[in-house]
C-alpha positions in Angstrom: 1.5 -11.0 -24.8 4.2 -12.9 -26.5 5.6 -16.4 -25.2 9.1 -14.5 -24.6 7.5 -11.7 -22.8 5.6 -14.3 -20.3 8.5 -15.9 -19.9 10.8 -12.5 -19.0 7.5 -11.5 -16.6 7.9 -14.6 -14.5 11.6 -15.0 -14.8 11.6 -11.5 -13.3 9.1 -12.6 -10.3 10.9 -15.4 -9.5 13.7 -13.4 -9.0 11.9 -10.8 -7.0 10.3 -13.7 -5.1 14.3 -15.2 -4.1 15.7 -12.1 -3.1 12.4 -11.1 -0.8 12.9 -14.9 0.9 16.4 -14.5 1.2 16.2 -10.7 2.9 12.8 -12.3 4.8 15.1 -15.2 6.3 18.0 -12.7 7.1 15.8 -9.9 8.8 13.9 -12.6 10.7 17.3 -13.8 12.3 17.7 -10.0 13.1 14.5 -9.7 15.0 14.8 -13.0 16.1 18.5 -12.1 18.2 17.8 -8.5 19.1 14.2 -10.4 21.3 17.0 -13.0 22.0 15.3 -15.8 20.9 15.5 -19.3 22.5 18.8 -21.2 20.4 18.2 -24.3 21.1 14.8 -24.2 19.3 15.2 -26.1 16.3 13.4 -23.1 14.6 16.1 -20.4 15.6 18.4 -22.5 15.0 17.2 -23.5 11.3 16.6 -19.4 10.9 20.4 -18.5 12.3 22.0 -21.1 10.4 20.3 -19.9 7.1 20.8 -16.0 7.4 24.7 -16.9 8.3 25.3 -18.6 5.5 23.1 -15.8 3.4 25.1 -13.2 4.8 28.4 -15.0 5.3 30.2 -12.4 3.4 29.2 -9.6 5.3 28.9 -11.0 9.1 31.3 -9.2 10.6 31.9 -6.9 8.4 31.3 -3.8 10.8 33.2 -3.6 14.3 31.3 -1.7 16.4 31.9 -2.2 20.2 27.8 -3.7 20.8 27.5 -7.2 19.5 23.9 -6.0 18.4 24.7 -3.4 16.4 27.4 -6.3 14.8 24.3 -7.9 13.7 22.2 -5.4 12.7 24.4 -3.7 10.6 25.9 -7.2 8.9 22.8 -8.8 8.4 21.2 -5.6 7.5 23.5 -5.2 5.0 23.5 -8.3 3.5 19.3 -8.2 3.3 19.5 -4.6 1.8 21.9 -5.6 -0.9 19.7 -9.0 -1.7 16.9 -6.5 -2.1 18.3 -4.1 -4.3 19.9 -6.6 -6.9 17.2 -8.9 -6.9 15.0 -6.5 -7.7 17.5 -4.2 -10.0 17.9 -7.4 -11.7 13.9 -8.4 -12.0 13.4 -4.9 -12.9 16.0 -4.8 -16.0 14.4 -8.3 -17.6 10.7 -6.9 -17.6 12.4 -3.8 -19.6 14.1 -6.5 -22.1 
């Protein structure tokens, strides 16, 4: 295996390796609000604070009448689209 190639192969899995953290942290917060999870845990707290900024461009995106289905469906989003880039994009440097 060539030094480029080596490089490329762990370019592409530490892109792969972002976008599952990212879409990790973002689903967690899911889970974490649809069990209603303690907020004034430092831990929840850290986890909200973290997917809201991740998905800050598609919280409240959707306006459905529940506040859970809100989340779901903006966070969800946000995770989805994480996922599929990030690994679209990991996916098109190992073909380089």
């Amino acid at each position: 295996m060539t030094t480029r190639a080596r490089n490329t192969s762990a370019a592409a899995r530490i892109i792969v390796v972002v976008a599952d953290v990212m879409a990790f942290i973002i689903g967690l917060w899911i889970l974490m609000y649809l069990l209603d999870a303690n907020r004034a845990n430092d831990l929840v707290e850290f986890v909200r604070e973290s997917a809201r900024w991740l998905a800050g461009w598609s919280y409240d995106l959707f306006t459905f009448d529940e506040e859970w289905a809100r989340v779901v469906a903006g966070y969800g989003l946000a995770a989805i689209v994480y996922l599929f880039i990030g690994h679209a994009a990991a996916g098109a440097l190992r073909r380089r």
